[in-house]
C-alpha positions as CSV (number, residue, x, y, z in Angstrom):
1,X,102.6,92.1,147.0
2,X,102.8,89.2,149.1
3,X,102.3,86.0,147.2
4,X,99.0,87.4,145.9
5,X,98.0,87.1,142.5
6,X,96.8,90.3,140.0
7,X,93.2,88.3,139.7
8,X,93.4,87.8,143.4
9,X,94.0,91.6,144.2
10,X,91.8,93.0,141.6
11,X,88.9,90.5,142.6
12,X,89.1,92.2,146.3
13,X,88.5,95.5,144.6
14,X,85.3,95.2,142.0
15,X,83.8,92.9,139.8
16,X,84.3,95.3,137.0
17,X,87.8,95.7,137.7
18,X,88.6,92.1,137.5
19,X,86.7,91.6,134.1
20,X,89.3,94.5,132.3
21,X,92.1,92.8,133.8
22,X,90.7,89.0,131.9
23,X,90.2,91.0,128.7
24,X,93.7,92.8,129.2
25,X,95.6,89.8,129.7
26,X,95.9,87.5,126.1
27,X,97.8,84.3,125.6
28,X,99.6,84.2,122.3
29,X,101.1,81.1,120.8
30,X,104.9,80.6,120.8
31,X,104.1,80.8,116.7
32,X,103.2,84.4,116.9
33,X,106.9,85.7,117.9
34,X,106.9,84.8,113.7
35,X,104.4,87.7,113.0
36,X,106.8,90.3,114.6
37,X,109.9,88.9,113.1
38,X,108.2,89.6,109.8
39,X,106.6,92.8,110.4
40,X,110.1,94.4,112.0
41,X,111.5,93.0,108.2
42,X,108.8,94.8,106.7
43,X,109.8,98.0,108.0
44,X,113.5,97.9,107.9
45,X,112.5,97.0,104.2
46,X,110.3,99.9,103.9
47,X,112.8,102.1,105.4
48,X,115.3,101.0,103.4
49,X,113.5,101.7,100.1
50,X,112.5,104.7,101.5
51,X,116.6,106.2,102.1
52,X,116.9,105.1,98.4
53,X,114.2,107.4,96.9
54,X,115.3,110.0,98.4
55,X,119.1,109.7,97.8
56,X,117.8,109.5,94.3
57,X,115.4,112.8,95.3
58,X,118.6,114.9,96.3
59,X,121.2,113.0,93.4
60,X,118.8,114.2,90.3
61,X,117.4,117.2,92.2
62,X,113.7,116.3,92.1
63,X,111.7,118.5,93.8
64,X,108.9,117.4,96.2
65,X,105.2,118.1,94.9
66,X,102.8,120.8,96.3
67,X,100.7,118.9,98.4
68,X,98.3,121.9,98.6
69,X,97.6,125.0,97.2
70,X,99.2,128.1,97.8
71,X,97.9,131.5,97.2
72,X,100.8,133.8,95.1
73,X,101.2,137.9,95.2
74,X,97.9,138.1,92.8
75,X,95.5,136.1,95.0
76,X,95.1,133.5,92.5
77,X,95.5,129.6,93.3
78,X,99.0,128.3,92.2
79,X,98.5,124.8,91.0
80,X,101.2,121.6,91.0
């Protein structure tokens, strides 16, 4: 594109097109690059946890539950 601007281009196109385009477009404070540092802590945290339940899932051979019923040989409902 030369020189042109994406408001500049859209504007050519539709009016429609250029009111997406201002809704698309946000302007976050330098402060929010905060917020992501602590939600990509979260979920190494979260992951981390989660390796450590099940280590201790396969170390004292714990079974998962039954998260829904299954039918056995006689037809009837097996419960958890």
């Amino acid at each position: 594109m030369n020189n042109t601007t994406i408001n500049e281009t859209v504007s050519t196109t539709s009016p429609e097109a250029t009111d997406i385009v201002q809704t698309l477009v946000y302007h976050f404070s330098k402060e929010f690059g905060w917020i992501l540092i602590i939600l990509f802590f979260d979920q190494l945290c979260n992951f981390h946890l989660m390796a450590k339940v099940m280590k201790a899932r396969k170390e004292f051979n714990i079974e998962y539950p039954n998260l829904y019923a299954s039918r056995t040989i006689d037809g009837d409902v097996k419960a958890n």
